[in-house]
VMD Tcl script that draws the C-alpha trace (Angstrom):
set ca {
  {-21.50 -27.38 -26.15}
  {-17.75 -26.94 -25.23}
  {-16.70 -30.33 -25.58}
  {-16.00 -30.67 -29.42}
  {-13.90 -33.15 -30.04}
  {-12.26 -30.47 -32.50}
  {-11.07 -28.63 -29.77}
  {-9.70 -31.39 -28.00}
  {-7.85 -32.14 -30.84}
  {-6.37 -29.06 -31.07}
  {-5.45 -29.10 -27.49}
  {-3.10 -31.91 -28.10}
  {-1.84 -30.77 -31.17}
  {-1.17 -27.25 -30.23}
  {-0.01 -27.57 -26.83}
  {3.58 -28.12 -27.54}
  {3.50 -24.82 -30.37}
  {0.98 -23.18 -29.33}
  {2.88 -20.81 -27.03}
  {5.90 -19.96 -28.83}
  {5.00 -16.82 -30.38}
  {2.70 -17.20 -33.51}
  {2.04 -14.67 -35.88}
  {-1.41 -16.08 -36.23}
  {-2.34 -15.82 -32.39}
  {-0.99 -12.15 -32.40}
  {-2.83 -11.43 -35.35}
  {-5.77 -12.35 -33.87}
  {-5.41 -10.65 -30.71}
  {-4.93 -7.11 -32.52}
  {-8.02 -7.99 -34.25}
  {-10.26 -8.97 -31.42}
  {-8.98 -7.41 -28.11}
  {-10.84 -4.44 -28.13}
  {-14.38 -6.14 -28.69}
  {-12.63 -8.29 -25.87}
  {-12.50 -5.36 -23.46}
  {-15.76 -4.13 -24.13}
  {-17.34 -7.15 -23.50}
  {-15.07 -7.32 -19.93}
  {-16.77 -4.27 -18.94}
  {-20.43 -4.72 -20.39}
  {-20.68 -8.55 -19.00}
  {-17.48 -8.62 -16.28}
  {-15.52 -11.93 -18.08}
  {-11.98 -11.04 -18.23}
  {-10.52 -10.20 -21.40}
  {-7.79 -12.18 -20.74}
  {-9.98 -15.53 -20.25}
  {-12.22 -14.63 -23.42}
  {-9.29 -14.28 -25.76}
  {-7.43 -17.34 -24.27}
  {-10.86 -18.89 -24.83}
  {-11.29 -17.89 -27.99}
  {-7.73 -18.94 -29.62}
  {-7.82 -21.99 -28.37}
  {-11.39 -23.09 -29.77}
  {-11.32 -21.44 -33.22}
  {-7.08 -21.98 -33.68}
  {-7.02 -18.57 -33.81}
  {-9.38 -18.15 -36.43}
  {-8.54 -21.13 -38.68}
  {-10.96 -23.73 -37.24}
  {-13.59 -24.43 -39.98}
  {-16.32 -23.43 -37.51}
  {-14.70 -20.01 -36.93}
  {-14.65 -19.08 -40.81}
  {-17.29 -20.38 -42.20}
  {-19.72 -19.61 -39.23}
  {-18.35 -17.24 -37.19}
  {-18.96 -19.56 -34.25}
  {-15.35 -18.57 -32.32}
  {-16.32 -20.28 -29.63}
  {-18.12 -23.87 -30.38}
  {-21.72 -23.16 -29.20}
  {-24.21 -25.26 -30.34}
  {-27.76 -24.33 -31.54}
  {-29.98 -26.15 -28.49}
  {-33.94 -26.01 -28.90}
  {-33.69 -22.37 -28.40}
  {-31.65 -20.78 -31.41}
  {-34.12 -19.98 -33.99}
  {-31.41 -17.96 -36.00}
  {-28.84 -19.55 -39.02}
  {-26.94 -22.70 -38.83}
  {-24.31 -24.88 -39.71}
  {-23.27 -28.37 -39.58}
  {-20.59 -29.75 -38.65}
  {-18.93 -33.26 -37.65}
  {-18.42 -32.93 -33.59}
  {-18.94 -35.04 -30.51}
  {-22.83 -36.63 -31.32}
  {-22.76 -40.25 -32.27}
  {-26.14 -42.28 -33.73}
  {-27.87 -45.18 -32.11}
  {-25.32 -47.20 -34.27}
  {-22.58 -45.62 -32.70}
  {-21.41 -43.52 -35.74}
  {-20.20 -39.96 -35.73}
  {-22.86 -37.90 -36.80}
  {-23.12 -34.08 -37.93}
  {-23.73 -31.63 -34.77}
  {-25.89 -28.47 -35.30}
  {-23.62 -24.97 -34.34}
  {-24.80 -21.19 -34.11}
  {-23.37 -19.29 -37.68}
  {-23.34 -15.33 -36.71}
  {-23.55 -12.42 -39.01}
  {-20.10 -11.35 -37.27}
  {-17.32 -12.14 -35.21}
  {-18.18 -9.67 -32.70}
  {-21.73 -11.59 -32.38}
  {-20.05 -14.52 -31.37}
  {-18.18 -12.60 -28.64}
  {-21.57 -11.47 -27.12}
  {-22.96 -15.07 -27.08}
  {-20.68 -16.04 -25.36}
  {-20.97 -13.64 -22.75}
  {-24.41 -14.46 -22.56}
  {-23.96 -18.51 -22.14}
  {-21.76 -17.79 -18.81}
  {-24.06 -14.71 -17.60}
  {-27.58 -17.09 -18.65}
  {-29.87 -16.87 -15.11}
  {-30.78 -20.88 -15.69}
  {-26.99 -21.64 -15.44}
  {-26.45 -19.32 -12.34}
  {-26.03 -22.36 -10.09}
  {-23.24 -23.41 -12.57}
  {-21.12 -20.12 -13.49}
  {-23.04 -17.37 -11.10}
  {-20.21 -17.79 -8.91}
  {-17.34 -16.97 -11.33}
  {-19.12 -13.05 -11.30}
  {-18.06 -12.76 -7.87}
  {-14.28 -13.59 -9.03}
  {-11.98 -10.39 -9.51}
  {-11.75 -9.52 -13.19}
  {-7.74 -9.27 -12.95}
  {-8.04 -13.04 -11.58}
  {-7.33 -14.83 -14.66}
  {-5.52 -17.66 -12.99}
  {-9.00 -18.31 -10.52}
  {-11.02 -17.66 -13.64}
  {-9.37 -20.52 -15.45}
  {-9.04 -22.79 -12.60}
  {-13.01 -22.58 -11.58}
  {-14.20 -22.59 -15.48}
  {-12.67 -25.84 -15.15}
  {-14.03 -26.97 -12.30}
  {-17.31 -25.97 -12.97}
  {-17.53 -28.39 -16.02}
  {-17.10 -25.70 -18.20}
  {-14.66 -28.19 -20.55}
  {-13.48 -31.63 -20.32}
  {-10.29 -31.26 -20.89}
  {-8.39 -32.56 -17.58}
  {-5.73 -29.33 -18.66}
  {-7.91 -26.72 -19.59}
  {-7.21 -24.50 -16.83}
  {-3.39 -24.60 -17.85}
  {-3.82 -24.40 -21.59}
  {-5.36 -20.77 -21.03}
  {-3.34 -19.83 -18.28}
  {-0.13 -20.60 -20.54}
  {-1.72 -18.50 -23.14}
  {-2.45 -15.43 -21.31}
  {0.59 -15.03 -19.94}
  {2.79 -16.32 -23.08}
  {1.05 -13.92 -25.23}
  {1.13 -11.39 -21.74}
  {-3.11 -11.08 -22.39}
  {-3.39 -9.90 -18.84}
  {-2.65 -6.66 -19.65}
  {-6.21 -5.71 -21.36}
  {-7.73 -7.30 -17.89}
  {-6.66 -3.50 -16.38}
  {-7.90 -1.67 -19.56}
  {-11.65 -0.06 -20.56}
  {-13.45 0.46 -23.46}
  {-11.91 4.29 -23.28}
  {-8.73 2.93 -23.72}
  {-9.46 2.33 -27.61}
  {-11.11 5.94 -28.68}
  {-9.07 5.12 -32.06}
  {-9.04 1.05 -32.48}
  {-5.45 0.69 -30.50}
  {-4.61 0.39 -27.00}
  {-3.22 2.92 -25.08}
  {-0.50 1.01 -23.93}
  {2.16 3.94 -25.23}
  {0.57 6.23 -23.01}
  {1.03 3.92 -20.20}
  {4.74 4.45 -20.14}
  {6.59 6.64 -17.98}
  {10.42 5.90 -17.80}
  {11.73 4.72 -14.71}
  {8.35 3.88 -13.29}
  {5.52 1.02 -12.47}
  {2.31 2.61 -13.94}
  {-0.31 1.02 -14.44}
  {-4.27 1.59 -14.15}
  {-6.94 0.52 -11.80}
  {-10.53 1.22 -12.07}
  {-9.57 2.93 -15.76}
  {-7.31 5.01 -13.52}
  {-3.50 6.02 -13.94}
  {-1.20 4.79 -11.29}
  {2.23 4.41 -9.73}
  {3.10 1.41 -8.21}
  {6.33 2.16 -5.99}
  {9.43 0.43 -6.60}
  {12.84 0.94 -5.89}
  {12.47 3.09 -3.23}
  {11.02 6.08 -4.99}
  {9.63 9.22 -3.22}
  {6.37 10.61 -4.86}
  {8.55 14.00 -5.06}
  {10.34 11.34 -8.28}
  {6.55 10.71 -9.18}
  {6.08 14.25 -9.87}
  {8.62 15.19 -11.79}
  {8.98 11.96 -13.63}
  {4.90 12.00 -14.45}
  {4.86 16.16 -14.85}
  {2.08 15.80 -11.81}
  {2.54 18.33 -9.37}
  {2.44 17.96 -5.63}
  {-0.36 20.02 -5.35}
  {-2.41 17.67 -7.91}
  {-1.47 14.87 -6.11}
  {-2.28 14.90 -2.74}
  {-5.98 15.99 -4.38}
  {-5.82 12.60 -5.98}
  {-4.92 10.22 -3.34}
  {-6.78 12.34 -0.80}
  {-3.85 11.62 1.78}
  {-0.16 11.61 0.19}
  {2.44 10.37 1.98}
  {6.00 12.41 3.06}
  {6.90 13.72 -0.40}
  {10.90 13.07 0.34}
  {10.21 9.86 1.89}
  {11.03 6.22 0.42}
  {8.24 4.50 -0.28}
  {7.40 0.79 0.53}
  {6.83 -1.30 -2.53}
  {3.59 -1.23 -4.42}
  {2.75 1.57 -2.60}
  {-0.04 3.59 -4.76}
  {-0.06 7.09 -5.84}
  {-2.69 7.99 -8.43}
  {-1.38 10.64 -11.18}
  {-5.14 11.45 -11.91}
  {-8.34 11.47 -10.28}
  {-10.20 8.21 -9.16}
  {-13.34 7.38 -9.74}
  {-16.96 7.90 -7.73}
  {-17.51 3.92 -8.48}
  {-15.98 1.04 -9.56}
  {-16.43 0.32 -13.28}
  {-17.25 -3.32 -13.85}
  {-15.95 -6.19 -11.72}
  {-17.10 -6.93 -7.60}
  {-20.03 -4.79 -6.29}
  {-19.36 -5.07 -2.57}
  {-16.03 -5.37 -0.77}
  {-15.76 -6.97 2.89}
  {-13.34 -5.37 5.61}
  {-10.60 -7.03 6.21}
  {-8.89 -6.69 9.74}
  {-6.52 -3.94 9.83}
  {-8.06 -2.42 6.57}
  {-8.71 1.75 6.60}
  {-11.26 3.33 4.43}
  {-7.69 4.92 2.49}
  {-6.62 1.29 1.96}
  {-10.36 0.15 0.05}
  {-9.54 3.94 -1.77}
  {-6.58 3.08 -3.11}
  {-7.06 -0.44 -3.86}
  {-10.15 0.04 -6.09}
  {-9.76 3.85 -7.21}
  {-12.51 5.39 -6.06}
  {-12.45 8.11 -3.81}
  {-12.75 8.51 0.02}
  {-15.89 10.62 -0.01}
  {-18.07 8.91 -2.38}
  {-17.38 5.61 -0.62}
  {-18.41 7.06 2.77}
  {-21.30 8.80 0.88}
  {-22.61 5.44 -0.89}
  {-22.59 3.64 2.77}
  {-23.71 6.60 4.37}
  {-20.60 6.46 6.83}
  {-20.05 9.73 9.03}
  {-17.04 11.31 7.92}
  {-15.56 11.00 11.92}
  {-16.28 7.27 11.51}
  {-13.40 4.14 10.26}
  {-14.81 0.98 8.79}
  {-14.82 -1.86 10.64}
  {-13.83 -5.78 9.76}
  {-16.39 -7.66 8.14}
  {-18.17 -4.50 7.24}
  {-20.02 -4.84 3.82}
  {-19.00 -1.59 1.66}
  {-21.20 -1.00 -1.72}
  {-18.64 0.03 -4.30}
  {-21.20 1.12 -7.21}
  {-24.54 1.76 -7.66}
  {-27.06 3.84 -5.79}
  {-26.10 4.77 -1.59}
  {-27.41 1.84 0.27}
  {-31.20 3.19 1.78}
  {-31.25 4.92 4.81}
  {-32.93 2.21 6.76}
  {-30.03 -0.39 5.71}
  {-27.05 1.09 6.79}
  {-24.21 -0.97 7.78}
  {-23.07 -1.17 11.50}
  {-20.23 0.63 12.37}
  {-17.47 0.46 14.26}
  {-18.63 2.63 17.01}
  {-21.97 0.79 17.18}
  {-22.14 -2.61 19.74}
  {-21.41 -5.86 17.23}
  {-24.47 -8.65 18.01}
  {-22.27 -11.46 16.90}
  {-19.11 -12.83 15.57}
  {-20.93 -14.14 13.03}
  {-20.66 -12.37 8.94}
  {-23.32 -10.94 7.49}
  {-23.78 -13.41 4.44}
  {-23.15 -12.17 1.05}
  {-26.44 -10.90 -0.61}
  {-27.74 -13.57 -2.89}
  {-28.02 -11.81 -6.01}
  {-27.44 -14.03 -9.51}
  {-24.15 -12.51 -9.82}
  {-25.45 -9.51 -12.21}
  {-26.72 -7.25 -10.63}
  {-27.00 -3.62 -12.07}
  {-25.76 -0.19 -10.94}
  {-29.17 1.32 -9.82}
  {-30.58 -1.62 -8.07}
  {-30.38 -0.99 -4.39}
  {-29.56 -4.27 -2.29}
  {-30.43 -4.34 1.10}
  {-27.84 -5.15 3.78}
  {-29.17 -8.31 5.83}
  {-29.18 -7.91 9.33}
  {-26.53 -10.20 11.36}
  {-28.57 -13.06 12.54}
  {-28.46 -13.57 16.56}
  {-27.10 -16.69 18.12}
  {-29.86 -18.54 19.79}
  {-29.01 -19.09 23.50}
  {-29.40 -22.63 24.86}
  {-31.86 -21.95 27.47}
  {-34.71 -22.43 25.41}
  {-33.26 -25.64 23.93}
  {-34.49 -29.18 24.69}
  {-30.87 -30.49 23.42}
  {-28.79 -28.32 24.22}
  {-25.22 -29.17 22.28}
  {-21.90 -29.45 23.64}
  {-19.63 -26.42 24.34}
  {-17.96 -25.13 21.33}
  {-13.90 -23.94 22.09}
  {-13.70 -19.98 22.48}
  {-13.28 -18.41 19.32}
  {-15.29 -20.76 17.29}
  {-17.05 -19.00 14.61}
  {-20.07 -20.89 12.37}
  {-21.54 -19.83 8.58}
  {-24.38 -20.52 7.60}
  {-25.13 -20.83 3.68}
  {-26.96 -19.02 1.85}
  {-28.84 -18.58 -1.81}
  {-25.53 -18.59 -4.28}
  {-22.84 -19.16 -1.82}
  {-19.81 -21.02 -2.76}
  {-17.50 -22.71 -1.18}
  {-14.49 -19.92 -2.79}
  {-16.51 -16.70 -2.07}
  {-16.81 -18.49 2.34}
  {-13.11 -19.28 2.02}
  {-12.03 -15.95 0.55}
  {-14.51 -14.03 3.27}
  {-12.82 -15.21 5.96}
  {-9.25 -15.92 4.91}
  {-8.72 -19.30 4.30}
  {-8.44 -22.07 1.39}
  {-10.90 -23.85 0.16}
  {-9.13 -26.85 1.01}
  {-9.27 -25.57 4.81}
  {-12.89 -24.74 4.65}
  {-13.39 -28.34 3.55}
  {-11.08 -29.95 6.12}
  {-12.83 -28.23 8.98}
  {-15.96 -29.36 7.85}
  {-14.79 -32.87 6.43}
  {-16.50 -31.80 3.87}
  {-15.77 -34.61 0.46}
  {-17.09 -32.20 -2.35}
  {-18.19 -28.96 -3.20}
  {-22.08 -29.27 -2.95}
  {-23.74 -26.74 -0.21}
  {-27.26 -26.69 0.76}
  {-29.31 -23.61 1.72}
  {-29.25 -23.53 5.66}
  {-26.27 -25.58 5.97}
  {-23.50 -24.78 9.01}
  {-19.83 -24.63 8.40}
  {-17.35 -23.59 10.95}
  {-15.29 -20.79 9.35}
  {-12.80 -20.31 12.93}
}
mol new
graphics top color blue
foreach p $ca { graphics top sphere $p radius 0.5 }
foreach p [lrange $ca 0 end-1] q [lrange $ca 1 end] { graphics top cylinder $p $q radius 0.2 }
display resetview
């Protein structure tokens, strides 16, 4: 589907001009970046990744596929289209060996072709392929690349680079932090997001300062006309107003969000990490996080803990251990096997931390592992990036510890994580 031989041909055309800056590419981003955005938040593909995608498949907009079909982004017809067609001299060769015509999707619209494509990466049959790129952060354009790539979503041995080098030559990652509100009129609201003298930015569709230079949020107010007042109501615990603070520290300038809009469902405690930290970090506030995982309001988070960040509270009957409750194992809960699309009112249990069997009962009892040893076992839609990530290593370590040659994992299968 993605491997025309068009495209490939553009790659090594382009790749040397692509990336100065081309009137044609920003034309086409000021044409198609908000149906980009709205498609980040309906389906949860970066808009960075889908306009990279996009110009480098259709030329921005100049391939013959792109204007005579509206097909932006190759896909081919397969036994289950049933709508319009066209034909067009690809990758498909006769018994003879010849080059023959391919069959490709024609759409009423651009903005169809958008959609489709969402749909290819979010299909259920191909969960096993991209399921796993749903889990990936949606300001992670660099990861998003990388693993589109690996997953076979192209041939092209420099895929991966040929969109990172767009999105950040034509600085796309700035819609990754934006929302369909962002456009009420067409345009971004990128002139609103500019406050002399400081880092804002937004996070969850929220407004915030990231510190730099030593500021004080007492600068924050009276550069962003937000009172003091106003603020510690946002961020729910403010820092010393007259105090320096650290880099990238966070101060909202308006009020986060009950949930997080698009992106990663559930968040896993790090070490060290406070409920305020997961606040900030996501923009959502304090109390609806405690209120979704029922957590007592006298009661910190604890590492490894799974927090729900949208979506209906978890049920009574599933609430997560706490800290102040005895831990039955090292061990981390595994990550619910959902297909990766999961919607805000279903209600996922939390799965109970399986027990380590004792060797008592067993007729082969195994050797004694080192202290501190800790052991995963996989799951339904487990990767090998979503175990690394979980416990804070590289892939490449995961593998190593496991002398593991490739990325295939089987249901039940043990890997030592510590």
């Amino acid at each position: 589907m993605y491997k025309k031989s068009l495209v490939l041909t553009l790659m090594s055309l382009l790749s040397a001009t692509i990336f100065a800056q081309n009137s044609d590419f920003q034309a086409y981003i000021e044409s198609y970046k908000k149906i980009a955005v709205r498609e980040m938040d309906r389906a949860g593909i970066p808009a960075s990744i889908k306009l990279a995608q996009a110009l480098l498949e259709s030329n921005a907009g100049k391939s013959e596929l792109a204007r005579k079909a509206n097909n932006h982004f190759g896909i081919k017809c397969h036994s289950d289209w049933t709508g319009k067609t066209y034909d067009l001299e690809d990758d498909d060769y006769n018994e003879f060996g010849d080059l023959k015509k391919s069959c490709f999707r024609k759409y009423k619209d651009v903005e169809d072709s958008y959609i489709a494509h969402s749909e290819f990466l979010r299909d259920p049959r191909k969960s096993n392929r991209y399921g796993f790129l749903f889990r990936l952060e949606t300001t992670d354009y660099k990861r998003w690349a990388k693993d589109l790539k690996s997953s076979g979503y192209a041939t092209a041995g420099n895929y991966d680079n040929l969109l990172i080098k767009i999105i950040e030559t034509y600085k796309l990652y700035e819609f990754d932090r934006f929302s369909n509100s962002d456009f009420p009129d067409g345009r971004p609201s990128r002139d609103k997001d500019f406050i002399a003298g400081l880092d804002l930015r937004r996070v969850n569709d929220v407004k915030v300062i990231f510190a730099k230079n030593n500021v004080t949020v007492t600068d924050i107010s009276e550069k962003a006309k937000v009172s003091i007042k106003r603020l510690e109501r946002y961020n729910e615990i403010l820092p010393v107003v007259t105090s320096p603070l650290p880099d990238d520290t966070r101060i909202y300038i308006q009020p986060k969000h009950c949930r997080v809009r698009g992106g990663s469902k559930w968040h896993y405690v790090k070490k060290g990490e406070k409920l305020f930290d997961i606040s900030q970090f996501y923009g959502i506030k304090m109390k609806r996080l405690r209120k979704r995982n029922r957590i007592p309001d006298d009661v910190e988070v604890q590492a490894t803990q799974r927090l729900k960040l949208r979506g209906f509270k978890i049920r009574k009957g599933d609430r997560p251990r706490l800290e102040t409750e005895p831990k039955p194992t090292e061990t981390v809960p595994p990550l619910f096997p959902d297909d990766g699309f999961m919607q805000d009112d279903e209600v996922a249990p939390f799965p109970d931390t399986p027990s380590t069997p004792t060797t008592t009962d067993n007729p082969n009892p195994q050797p004694t592992q080192p202290t501190g040893t800790v052991y995963y076992t996989v799951v339904k839609g487990d990767t090998l990036y979503n175990i690394s990530r979980r416990y804070g290593m590289t892939v490449d370590a995961l593998m190593q510890l496991n002398n593991l040659s490739g990325n295939n994992l089987s249901i039940g299968q043990t890997l030592r994580v510590k």
